[in-house]
N, C-alpha and C positions, 0 to 999 in steps of 0.2 A: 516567475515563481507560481505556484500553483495555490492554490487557496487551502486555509488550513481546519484540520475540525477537533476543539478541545476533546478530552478523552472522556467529561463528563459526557458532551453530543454523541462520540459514539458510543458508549454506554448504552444512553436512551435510543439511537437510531438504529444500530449495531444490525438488525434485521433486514433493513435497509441495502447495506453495503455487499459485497464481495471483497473480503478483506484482503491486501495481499502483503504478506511479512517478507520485505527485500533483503534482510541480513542474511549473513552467509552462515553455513551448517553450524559451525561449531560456536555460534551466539548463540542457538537454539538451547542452549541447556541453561539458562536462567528464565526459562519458559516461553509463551509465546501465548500470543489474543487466541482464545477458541475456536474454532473452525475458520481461522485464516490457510491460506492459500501458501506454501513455499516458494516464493521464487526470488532468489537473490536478483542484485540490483542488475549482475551484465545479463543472467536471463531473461528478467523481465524486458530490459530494452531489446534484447535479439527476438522473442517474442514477440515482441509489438512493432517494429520493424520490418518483421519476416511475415507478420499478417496470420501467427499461429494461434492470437487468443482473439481473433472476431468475434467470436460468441459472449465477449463480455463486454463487447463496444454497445448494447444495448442494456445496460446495470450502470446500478453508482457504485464506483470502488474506492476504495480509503489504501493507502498503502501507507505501511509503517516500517521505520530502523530502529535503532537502537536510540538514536538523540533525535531524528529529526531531518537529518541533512540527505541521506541516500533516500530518506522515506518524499521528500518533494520532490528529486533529481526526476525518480521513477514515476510520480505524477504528475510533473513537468511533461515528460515524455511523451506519456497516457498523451495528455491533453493533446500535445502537436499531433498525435495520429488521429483525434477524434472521440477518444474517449472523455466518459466523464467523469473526473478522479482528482479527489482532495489527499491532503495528507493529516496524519495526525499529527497534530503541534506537540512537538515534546519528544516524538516518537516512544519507543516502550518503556522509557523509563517514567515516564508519565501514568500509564497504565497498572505499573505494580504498588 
């Protein structure tokens, strides 16, 4: 399991992060954290598997879903390739 960051943390860290939002398109319309990044959950892993987002293996990223579960799956992931990547506890419904 990946380590998790309350929504107050990223709040205050939020500058910090490279945010990335794993829920699929059509969750996006009860909104989404500012300047996160879209990649649903099976992108993000064919991404990080395929070796397409290197450039963010040197950042802290946060990935969030809607409750929580696809948002660690995705920083579970992260981590086994090398990345450095918590999740938000709660995922978005924590956020609103």
């Amino acid at each position: 399991m990946a380590n998790k960051i309350t929504t107050k943390e990223l709040m205050t860290q939020k500058n910090d992060f490279v945010i990335i939002d794993v829920r699929e398109l059509d969750e996006l319309k009860g909104g989404k954290i500012e300047d996160s990044i879209h990649m649903p959950l099976g992108l993000c892993i064919r991404n990080t598997k395929k070796k397409q987002i290197e450039d963010m293996k040197d950042k802290k990223i946060c990935t969030y879903c809607g409750t929580g579960y696809r948002g660690n799956i995705a920083a579970d992931e992260l981590n086994k390739e090398g990345f450095n990547a918590v999740t938000l506890d709660g995922g978005y419904s924590t956020w609103t």
